[in-house]
mmCIF file of the N, C-alpha and C atoms, coordinates in Angstrom:
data_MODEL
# 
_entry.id   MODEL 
# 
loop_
_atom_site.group_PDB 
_atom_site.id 
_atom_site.type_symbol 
_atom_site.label_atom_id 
_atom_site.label_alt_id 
_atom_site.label_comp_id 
_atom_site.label_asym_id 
_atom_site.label_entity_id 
_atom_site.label_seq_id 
_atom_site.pdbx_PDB_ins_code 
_atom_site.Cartn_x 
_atom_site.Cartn_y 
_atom_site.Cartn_z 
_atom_site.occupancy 
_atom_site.B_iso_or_equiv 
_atom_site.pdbx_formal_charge 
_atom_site.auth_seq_id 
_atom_site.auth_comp_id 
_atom_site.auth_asym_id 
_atom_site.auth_atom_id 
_atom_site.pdbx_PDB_model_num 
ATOM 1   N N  . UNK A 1 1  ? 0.855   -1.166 0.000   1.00 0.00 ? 1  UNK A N  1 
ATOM 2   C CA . UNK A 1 1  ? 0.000   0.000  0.000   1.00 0.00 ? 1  UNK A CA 1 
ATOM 3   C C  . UNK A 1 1  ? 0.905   1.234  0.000   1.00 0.00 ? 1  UNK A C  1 
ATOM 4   N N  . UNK A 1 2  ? 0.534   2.053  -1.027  1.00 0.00 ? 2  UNK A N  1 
ATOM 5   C CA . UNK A 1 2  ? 1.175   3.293  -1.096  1.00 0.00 ? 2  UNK A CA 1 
ATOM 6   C C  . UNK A 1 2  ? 0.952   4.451  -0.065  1.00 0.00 ? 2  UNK A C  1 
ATOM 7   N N  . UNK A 1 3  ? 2.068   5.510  0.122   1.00 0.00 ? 3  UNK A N  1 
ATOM 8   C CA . UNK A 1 3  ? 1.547   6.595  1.074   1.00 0.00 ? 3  UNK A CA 1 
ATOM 9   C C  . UNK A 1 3  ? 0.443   7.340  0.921   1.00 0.00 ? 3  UNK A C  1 
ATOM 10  N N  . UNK A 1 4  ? 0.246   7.438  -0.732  1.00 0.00 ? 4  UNK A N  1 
ATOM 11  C CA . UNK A 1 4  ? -1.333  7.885  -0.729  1.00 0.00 ? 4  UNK A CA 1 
ATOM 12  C C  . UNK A 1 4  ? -2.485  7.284  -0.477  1.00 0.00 ? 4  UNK A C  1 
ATOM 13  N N  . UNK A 1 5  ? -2.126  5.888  -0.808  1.00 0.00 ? 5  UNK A N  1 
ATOM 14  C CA . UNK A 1 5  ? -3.333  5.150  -0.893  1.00 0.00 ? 5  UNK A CA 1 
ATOM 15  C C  . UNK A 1 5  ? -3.654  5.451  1.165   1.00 0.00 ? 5  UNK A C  1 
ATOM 16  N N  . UNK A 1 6  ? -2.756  5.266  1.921   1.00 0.00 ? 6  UNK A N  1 
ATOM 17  C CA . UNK A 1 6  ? -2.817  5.447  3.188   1.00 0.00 ? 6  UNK A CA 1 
ATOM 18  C C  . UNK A 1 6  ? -3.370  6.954  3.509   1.00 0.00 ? 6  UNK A C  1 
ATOM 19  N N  . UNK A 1 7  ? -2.913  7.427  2.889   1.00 0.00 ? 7  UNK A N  1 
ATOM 20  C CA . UNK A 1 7  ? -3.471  9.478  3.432   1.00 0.00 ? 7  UNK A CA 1 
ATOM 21  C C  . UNK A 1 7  ? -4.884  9.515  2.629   1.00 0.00 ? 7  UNK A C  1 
ATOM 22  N N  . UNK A 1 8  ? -5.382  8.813  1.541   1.00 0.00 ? 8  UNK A N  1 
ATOM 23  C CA . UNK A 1 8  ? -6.724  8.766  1.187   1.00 0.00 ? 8  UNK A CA 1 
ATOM 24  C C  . UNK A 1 8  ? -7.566  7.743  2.519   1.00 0.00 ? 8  UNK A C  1 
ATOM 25  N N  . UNK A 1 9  ? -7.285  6.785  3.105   1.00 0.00 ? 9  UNK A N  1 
ATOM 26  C CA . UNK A 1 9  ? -7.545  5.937  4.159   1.00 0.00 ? 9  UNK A CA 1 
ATOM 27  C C  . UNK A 1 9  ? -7.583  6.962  5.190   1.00 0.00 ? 9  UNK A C  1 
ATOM 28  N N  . UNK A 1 10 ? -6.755  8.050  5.680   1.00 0.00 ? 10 UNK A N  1 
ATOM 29  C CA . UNK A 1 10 ? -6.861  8.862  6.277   1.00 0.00 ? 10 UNK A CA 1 
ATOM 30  C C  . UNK A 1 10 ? -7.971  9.728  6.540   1.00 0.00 ? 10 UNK A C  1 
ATOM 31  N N  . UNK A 1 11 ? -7.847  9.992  5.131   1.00 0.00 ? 11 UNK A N  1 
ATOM 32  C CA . UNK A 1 11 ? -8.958  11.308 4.612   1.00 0.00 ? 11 UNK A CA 1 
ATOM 33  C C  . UNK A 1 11 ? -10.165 10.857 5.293   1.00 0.00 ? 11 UNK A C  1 
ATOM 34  N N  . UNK A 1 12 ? -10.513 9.524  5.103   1.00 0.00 ? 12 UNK A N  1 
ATOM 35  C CA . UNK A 1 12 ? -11.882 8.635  4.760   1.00 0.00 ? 12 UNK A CA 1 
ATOM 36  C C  . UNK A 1 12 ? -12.660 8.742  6.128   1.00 0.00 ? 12 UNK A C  1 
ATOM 37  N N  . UNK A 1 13 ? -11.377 8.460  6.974   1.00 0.00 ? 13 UNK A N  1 
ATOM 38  C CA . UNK A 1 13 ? -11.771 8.501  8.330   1.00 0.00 ? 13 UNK A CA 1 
ATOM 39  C C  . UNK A 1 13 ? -11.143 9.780  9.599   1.00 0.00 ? 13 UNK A C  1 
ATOM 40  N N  . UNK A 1 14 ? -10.207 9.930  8.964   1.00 0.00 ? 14 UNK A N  1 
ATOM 41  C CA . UNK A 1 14 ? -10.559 11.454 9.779   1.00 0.00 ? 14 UNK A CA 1 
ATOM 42  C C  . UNK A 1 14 ? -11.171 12.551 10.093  1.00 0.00 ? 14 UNK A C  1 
ATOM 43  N N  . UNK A 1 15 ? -11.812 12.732 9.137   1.00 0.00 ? 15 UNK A N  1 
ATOM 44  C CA . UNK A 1 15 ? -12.807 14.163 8.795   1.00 0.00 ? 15 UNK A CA 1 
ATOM 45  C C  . UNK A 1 15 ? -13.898 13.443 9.041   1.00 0.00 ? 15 UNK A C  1 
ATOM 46  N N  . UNK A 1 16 ? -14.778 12.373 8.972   1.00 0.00 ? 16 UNK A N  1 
ATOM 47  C CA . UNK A 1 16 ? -15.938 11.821 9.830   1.00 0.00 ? 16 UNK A CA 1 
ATOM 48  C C  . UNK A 1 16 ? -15.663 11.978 11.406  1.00 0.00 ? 16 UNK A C  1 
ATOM 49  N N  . UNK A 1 17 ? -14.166 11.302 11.835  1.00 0.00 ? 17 UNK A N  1 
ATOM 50  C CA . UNK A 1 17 ? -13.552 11.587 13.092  1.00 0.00 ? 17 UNK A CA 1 
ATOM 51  C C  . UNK A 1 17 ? -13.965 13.063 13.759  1.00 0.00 ? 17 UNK A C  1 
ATOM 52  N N  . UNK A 1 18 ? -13.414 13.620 13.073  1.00 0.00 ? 18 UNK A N  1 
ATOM 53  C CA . UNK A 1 18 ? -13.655 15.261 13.623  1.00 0.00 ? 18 UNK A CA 1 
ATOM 54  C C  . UNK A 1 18 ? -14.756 15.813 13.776  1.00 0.00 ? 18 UNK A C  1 
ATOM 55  N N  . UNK A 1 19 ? -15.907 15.287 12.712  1.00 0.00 ? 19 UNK A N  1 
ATOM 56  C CA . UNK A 1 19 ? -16.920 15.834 12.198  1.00 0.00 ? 19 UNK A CA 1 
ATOM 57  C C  . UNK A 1 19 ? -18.043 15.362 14.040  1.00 0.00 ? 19 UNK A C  1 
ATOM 58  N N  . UNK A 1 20 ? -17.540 13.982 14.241  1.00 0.00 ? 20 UNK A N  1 
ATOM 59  C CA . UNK A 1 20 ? -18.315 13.264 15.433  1.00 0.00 ? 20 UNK A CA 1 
ATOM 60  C C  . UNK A 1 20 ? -18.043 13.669 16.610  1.00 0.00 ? 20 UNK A C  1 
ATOM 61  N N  . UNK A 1 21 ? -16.831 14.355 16.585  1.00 0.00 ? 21 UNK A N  1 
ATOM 62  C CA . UNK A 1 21 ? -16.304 15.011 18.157  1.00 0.00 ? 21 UNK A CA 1 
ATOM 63  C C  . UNK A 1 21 ? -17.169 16.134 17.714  1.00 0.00 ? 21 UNK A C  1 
ATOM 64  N N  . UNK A 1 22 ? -17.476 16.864 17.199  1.00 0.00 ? 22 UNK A N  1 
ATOM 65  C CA . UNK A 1 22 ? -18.072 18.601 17.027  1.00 0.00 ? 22 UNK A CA 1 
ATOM 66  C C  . UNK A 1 22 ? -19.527 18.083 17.414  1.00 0.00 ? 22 UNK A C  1 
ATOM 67  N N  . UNK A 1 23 ? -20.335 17.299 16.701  1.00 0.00 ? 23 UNK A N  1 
ATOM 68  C CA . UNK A 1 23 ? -21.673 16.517 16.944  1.00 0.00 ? 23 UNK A CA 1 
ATOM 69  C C  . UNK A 1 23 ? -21.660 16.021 18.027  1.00 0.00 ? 23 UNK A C  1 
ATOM 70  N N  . UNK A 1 24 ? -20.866 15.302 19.151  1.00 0.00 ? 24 UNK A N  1 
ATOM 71  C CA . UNK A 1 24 ? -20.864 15.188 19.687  1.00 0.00 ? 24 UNK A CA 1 
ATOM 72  C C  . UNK A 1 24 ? -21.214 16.410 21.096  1.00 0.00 ? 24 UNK A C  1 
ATOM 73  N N  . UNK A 1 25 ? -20.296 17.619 20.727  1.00 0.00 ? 25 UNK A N  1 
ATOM 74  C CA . UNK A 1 25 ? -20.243 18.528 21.775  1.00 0.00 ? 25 UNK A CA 1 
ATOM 75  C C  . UNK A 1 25 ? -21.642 19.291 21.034  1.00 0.00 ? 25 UNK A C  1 
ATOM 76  N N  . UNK A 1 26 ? -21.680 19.146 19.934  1.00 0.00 ? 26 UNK A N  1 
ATOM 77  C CA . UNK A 1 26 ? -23.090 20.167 20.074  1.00 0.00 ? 26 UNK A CA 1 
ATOM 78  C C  . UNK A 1 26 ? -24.356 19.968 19.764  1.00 0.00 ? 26 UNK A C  1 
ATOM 79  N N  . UNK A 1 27 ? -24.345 18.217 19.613  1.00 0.00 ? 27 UNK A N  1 
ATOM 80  C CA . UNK A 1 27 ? -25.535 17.719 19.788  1.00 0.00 ? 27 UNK A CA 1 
ATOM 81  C C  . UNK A 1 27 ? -26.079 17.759 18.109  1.00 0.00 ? 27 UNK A C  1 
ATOM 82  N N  . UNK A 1 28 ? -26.110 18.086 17.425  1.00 0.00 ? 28 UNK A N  1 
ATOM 83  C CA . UNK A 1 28 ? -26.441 18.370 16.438  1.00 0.00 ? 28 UNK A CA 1 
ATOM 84  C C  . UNK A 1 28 ? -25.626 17.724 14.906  1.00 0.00 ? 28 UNK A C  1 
ATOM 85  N N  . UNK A 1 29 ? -26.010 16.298 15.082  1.00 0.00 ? 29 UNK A N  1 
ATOM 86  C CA . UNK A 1 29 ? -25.755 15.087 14.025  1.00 0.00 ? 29 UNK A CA 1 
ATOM 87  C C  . UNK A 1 29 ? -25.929 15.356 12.762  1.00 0.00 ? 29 UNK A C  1 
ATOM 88  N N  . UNK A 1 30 ? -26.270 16.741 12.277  1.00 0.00 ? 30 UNK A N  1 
ATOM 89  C CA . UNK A 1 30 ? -26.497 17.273 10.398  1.00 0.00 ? 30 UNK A CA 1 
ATOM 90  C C  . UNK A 1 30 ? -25.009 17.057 10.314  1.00 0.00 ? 30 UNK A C  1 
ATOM 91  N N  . UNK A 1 31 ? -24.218 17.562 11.515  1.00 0.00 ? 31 UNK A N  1 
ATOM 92  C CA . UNK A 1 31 ? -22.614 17.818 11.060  1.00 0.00 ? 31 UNK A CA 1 
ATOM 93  C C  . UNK A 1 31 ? -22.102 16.468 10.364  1.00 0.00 ? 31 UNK A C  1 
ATOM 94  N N  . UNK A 1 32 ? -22.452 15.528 11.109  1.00 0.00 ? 32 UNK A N  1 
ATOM 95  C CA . UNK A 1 32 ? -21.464 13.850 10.586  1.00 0.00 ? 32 UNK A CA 1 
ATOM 96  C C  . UNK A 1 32 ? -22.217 13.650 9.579   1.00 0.00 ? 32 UNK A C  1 
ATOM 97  N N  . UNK A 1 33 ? -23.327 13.951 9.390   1.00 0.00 ? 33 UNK A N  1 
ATOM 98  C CA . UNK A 1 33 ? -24.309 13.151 8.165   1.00 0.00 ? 33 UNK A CA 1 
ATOM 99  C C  . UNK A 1 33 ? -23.996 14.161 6.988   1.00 0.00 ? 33 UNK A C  1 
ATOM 100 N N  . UNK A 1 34 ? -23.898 15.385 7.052   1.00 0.00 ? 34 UNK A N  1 
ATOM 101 C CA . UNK A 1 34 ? -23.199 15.486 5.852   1.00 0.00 ? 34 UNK A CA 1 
ATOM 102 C C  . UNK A 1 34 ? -21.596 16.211 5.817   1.00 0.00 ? 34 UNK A C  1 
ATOM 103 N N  . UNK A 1 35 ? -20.584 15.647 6.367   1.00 0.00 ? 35 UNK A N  1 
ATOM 104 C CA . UNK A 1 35 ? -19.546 15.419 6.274   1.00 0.00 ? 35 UNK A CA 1 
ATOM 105 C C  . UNK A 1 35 ? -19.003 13.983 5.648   1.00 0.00 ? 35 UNK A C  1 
ATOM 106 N N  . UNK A 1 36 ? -20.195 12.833 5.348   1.00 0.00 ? 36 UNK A N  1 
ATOM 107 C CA . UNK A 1 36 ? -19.746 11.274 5.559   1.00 0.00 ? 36 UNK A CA 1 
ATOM 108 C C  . UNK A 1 36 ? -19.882 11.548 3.670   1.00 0.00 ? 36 UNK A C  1 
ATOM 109 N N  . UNK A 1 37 ? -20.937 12.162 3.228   1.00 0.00 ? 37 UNK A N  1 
ATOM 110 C CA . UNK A 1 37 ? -20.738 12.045 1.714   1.00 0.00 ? 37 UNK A CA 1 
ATOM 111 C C  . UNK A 1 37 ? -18.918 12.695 0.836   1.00 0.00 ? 37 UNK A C  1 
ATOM 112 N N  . UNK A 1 38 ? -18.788 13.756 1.351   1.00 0.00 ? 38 UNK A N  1 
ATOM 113 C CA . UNK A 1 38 ? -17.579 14.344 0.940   1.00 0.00 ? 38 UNK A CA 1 
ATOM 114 C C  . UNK A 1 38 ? -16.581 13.481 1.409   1.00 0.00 ? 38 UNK A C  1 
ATOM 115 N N  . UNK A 1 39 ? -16.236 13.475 2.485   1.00 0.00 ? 39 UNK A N  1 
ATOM 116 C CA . UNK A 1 39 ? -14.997 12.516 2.747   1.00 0.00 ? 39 UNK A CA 1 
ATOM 117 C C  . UNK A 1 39 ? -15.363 10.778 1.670   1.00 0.00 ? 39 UNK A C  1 
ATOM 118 N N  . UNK A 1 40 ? -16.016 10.206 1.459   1.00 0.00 ? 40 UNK A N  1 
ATOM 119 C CA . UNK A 1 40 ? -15.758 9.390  1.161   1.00 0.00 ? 40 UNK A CA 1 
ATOM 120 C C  . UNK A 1 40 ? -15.568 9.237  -0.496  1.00 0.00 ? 40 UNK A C  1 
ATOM 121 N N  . UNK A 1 41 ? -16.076 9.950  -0.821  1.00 0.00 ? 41 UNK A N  1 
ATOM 122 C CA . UNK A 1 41 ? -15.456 10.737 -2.749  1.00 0.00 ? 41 UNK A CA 1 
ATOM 123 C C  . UNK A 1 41 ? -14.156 11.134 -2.297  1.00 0.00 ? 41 UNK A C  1 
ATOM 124 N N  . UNK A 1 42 ? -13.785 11.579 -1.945  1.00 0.00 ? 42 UNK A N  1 
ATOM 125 C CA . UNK A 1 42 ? -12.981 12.498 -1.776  1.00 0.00 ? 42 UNK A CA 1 
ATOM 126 C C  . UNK A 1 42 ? -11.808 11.115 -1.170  1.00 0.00 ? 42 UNK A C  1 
ATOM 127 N N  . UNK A 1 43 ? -11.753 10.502 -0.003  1.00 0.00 ? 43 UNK A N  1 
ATOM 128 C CA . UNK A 1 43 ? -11.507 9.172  -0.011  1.00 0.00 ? 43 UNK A CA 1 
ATOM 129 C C  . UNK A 1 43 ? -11.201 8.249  -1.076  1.00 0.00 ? 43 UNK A C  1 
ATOM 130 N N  . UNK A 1 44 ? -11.875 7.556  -1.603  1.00 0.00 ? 44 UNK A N  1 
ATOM 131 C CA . UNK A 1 44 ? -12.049 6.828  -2.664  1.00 0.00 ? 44 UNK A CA 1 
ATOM 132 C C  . UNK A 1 44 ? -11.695 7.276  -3.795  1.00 0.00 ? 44 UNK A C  1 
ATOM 133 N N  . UNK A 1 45 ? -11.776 8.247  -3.813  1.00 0.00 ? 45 UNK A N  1 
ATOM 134 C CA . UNK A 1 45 ? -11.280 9.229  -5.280  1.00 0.00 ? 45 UNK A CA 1 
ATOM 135 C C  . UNK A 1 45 ? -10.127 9.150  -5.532  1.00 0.00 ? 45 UNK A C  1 
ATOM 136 N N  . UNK A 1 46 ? -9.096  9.328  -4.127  1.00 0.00 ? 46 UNK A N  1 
ATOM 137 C CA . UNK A 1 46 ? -8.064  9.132  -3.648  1.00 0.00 ? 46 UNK A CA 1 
ATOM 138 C C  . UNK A 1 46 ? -6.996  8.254  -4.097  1.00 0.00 ? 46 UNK A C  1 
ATOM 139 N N  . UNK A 1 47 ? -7.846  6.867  -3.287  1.00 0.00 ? 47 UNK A N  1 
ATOM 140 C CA . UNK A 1 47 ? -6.897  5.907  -3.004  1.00 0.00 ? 47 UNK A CA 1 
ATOM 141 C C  . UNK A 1 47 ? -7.505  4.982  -4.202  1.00 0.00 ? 47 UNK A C  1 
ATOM 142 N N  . UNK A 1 48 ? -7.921  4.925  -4.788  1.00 0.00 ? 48 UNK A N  1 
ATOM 143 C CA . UNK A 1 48 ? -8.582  4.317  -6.662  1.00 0.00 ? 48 UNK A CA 1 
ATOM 144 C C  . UNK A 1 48 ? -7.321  5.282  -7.288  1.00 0.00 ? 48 UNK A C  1 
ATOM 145 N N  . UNK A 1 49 ? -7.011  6.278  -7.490  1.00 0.00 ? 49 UNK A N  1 
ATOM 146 C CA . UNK A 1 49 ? -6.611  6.990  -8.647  1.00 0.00 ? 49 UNK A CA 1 
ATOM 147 C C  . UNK A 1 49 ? -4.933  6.688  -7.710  1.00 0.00 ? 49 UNK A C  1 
ATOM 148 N N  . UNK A 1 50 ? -4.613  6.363  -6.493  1.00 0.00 ? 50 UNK A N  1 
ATOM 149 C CA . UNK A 1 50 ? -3.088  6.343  -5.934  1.00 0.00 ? 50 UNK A CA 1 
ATOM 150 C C  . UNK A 1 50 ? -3.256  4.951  -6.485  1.00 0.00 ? 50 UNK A C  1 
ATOM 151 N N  . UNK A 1 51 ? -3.650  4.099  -6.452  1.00 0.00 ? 51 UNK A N  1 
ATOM 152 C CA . UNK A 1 51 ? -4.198  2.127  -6.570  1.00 0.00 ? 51 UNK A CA 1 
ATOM 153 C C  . UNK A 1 51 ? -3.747  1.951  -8.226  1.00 0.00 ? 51 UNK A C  1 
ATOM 154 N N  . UNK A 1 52 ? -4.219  2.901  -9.103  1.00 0.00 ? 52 UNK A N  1 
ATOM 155 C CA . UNK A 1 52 ? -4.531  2.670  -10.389 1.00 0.00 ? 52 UNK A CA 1 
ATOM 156 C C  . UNK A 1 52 ? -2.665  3.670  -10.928 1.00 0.00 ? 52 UNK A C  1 
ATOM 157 N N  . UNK A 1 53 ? -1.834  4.537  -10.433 1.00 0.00 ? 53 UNK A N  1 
ATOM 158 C CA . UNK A 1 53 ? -0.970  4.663  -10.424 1.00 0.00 ? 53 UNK A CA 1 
ATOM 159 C C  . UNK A 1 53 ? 0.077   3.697  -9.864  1.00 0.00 ? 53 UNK A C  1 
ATOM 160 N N  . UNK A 1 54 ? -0.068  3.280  -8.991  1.00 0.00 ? 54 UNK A N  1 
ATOM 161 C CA . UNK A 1 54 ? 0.734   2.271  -8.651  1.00 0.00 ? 54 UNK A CA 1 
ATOM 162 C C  . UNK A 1 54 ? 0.999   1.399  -9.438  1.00 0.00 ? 54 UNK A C  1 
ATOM 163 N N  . UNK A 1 55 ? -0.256  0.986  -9.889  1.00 0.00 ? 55 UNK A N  1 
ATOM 164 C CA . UNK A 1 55 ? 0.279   -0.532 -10.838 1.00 0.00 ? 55 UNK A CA 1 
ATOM 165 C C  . UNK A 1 55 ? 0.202   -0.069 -12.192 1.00 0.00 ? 55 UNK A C  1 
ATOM 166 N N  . UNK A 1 56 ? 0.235   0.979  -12.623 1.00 0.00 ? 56 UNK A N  1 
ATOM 167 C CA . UNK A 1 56 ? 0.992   1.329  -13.966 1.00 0.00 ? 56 UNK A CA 1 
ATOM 168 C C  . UNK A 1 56 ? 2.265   1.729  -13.810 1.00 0.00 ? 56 UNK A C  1 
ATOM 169 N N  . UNK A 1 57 ? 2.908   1.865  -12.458 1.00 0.00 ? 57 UNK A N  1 
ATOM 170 C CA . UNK A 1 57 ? 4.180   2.019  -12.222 1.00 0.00 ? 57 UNK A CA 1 
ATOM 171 C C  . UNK A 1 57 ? 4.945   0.605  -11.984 1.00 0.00 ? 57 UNK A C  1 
ATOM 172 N N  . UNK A 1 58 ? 3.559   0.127  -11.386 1.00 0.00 ? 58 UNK A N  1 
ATOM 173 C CA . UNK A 1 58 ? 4.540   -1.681 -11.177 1.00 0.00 ? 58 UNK A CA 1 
ATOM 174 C C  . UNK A 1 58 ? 4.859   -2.127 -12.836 1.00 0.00 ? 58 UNK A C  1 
ATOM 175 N N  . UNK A 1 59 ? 3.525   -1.850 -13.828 1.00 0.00 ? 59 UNK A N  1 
ATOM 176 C CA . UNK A 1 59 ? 3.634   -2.675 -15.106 1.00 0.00 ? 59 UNK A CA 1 
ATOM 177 C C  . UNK A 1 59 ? 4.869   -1.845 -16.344 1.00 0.00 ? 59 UNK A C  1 
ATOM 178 N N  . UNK A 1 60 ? 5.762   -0.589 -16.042 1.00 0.00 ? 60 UNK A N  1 
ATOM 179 C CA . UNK A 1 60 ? 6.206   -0.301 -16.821 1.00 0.00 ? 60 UNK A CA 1 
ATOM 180 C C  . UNK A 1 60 ? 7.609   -0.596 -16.337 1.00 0.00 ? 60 UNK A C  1 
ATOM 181 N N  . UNK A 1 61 ? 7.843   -1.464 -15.279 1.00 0.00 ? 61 UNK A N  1 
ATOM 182 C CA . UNK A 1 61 ? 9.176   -1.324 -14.882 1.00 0.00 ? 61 UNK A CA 1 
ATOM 183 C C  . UNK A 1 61 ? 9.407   -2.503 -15.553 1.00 0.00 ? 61 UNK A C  1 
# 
């Protein structure tokens, strides 16, 4: 697994992370529910396009 593919894994779950501590303190769950659509495009977008570089780097060597 590449460092991006790991900092997109990051992405995926950190910013839901953050999003649940703020909801948490202020009660008000709109925050995680729409923070969970962006992070996970944004995620996946990520670590597909680091995934799909990788192994055109594995297949030209």
């Amino acid at each position: 697994m590449s460092k991006y593919q790991k900092l997109a894994i990051a992405v995926m779950l950190g910013i839901p992370a953050v999003f649940t501590v703020i909801s948490l303190i202020t009660g008000r769950w709109g925050f995680l529910l729409f923070s969970l659509p962006p992070s996970l495009v944004a995620g996946l977008t990520g670590y597909f396009a680091a995934k799909r570089a990788a192994s055109q780097e594995s297949t030209m060597k």
